[in-house]
N, C-alpha and C positions, 0 to 999 in steps of 0.2 A: 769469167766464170763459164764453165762448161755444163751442159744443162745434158743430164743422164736419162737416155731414152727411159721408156715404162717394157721391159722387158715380159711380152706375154707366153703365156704357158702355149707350149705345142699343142694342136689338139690332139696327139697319136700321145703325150706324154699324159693328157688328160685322162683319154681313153683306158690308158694303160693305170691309174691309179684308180679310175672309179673300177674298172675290174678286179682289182684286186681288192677295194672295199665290199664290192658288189657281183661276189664270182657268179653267183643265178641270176642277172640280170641280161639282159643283150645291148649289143651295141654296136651302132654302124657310124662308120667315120668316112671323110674322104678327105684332102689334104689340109682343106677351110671348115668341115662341119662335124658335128656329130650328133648324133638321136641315141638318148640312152631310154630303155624301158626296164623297168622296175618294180615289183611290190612292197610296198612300205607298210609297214605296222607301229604306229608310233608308240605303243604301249600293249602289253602282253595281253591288258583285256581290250581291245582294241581291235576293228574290221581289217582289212587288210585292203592296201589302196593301191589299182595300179597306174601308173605313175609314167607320163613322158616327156624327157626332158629334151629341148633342143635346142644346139647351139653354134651360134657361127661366129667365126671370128673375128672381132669391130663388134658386136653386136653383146646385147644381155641374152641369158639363158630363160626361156621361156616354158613355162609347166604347166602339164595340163594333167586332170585327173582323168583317164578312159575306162572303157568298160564297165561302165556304170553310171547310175545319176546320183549325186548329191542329193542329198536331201534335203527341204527348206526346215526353215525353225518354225512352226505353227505360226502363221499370219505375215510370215516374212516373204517378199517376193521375190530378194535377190540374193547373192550368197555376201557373206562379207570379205571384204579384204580381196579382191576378185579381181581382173580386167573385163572380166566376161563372165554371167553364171553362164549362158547359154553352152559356151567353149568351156566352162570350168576350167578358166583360164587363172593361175593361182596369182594376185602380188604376195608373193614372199617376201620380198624388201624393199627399202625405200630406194631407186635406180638415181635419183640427181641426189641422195647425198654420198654416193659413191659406196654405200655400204660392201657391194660385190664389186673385183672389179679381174681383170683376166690375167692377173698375176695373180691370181685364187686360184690355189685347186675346187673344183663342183664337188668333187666327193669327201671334203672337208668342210664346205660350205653351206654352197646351196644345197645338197640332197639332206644333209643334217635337217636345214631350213624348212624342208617340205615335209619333212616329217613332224615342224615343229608347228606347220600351218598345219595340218591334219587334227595333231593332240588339241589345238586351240577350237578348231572348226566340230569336234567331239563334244567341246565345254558348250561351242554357240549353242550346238545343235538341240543338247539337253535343257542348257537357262536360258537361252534367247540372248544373253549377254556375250560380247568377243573378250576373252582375257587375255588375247595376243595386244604386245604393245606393236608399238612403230606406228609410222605413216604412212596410210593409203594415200599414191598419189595417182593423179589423173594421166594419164597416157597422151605424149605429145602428139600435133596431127600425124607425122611421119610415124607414129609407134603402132597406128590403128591400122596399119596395113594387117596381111597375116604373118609378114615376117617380124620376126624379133626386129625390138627397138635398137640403136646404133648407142653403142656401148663407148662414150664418149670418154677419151682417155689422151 
């Protein structure tokens, strides 16, 4: 039996489809990485969120929301679904059940994803309640550095 690599996306062929989803957005690449920034509006009546995505290659795509604070929900001290409120650092998805993995396009995926953690973090923010499903999970020791966690494939 012959066992078929995991064939990953280039990051310049990444680069080149979130641009073309996301012609107003920027983006810097270099052979292994790329930083995409972004403002996201997850619904028409909805704030407008700017949005940085980073990612390297072996590694999970890491989100953070900039240029602004979050908001807490009245008596809440921390955001939900989060790595970090401090970083507003987003979990989008569950990373060990392989939900993303680098035969994904980002601008199919994950950027969908962050706008769908925005529309949920809208509902927190109003009931106090999260109606985003999935699992928050705990960030392994190697994932608390500042680099993205290693995208295990």
């Amino acid at each position: 039996m012959v066992k078929i690599k995991d064939k990953k996306i280039n990051i310049f062929v990444q680069a080149a489809k979130i641009k073309k989803c996301f012609p107003d957005s920027k983006l810097n690449t270099t052979s292994n990485k790329l930083i995409w920034k972004g403002t996201l509006q997850p619904t028409p009546l909805s704030d407008s969120y700017d949005i940085k995505l980073e990612y390297k290659i072996g590694y999970h795509p890491s989100v953070f929301v900039v240029n602004r604070k979050l908001e807490l929900y009245q008596g809440k001290t921390v955001l939900p679904h989060v790595y970090s409120t401090e970083k507003q650092w987003l979990c989008i998805y569950y990373r060990k059940a392989r939900e993303w993995t680098s035969q994904q396009f980002i601008a199919d995926t994950i950027i969908p994803w962050i706008s769908e953690w925005l529309y949920h973090y809208e509902f927190w923010l109003a009931t106090g309640n999260w109606h985003g499903k999935g699992i928050h999970g705990k960030l392994e020791p190697y994932e608390k550095d500042k680099s993205p966690a290693p995208n295990k494939q």
